[in-house]
N, C-alpha and C positions, 0 to 999 in steps of 0.2 A: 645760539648761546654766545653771551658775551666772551670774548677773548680773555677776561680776568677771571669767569667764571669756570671756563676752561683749566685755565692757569691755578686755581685756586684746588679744584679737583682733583687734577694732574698730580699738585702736592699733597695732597692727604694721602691718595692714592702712591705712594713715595714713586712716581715716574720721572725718570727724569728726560726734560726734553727741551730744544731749544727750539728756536723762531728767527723768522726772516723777512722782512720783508720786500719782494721785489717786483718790480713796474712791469705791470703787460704792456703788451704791442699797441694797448690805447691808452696809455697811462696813469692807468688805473692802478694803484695799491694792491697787493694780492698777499692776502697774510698765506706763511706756510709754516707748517709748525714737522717736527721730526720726533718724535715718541720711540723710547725704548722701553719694554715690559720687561718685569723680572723673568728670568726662566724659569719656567715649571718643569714639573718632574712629571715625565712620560707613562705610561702604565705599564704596569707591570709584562716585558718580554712573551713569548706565545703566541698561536697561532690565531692572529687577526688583533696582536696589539700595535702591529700597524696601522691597518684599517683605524680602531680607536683614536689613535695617536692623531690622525690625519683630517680626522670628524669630527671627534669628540673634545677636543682643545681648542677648538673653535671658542667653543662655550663654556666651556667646564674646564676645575681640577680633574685629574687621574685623583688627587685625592676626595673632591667632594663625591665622585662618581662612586670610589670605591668605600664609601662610608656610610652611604645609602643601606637599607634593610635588605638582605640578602633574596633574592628575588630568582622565579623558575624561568629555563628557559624564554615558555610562552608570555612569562611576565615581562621579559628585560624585551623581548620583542615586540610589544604590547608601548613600552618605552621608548623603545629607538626609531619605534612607527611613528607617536606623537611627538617624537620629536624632530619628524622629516614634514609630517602632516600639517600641525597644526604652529609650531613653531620654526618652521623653514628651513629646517637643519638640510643643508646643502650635501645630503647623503643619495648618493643613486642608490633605487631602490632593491636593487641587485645588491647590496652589501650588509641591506640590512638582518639575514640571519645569521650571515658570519661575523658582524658585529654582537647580535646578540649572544651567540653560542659563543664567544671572546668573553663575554662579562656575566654569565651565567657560570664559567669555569674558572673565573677571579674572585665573583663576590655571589654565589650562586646557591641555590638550595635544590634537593630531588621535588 
């Protein structure tokens, strides 16, 4: 990506961030840029909104997560698998039913 195009992003995205540029050891240009994200709002306290908080902001709102259709157990597991699985969510697979049973008892149905 172009650097204005970056730049250009950056701003619609309201980020605000500054740039630098400074000379490697073969002095060569080395752009570097410093990005701050707005804060988000963490999910809702309880046991394994850690876990969430730690995983799942990665990618997601606490808000878009919890605005989803209310979904069982086996569903939100079914979820947090595809999204270890097939989209790389950097989850050990050890956490993932105590994530689920976390967002089953947030946004969850019997």
């Amino acid at each position: 990506m172009r650097a204005w195009t970056v730049w250009a992003a950056m701003a619609v995205a309201g980020i605000v961030a500054s740039s630098a540029v400074a000379q490697s050891a073969g002095g060569v240009a080395k752009d570097t840029v410093e990005v701050t994200l707005p804060a988000g709002n963490p999910f809702p306290p309880g046991p394994g909104s850690d876990l969430a908080n730690a995983h799942c902001l990665i990618c997601h709102s606490a808000g878009m997560v919890t605005r989803q259709p209310p979904l069982t157990f086996d569903e939100w597991k079914a979820e947090v698998t595809k999204m270890r699985a097939v989209y790389g969510a950097p989850l050990p697979p050890e956490n993932i039913e105590e994530i689920a049973r976390y967002l089953a008892t947030i946004n969850g149905r019997p």
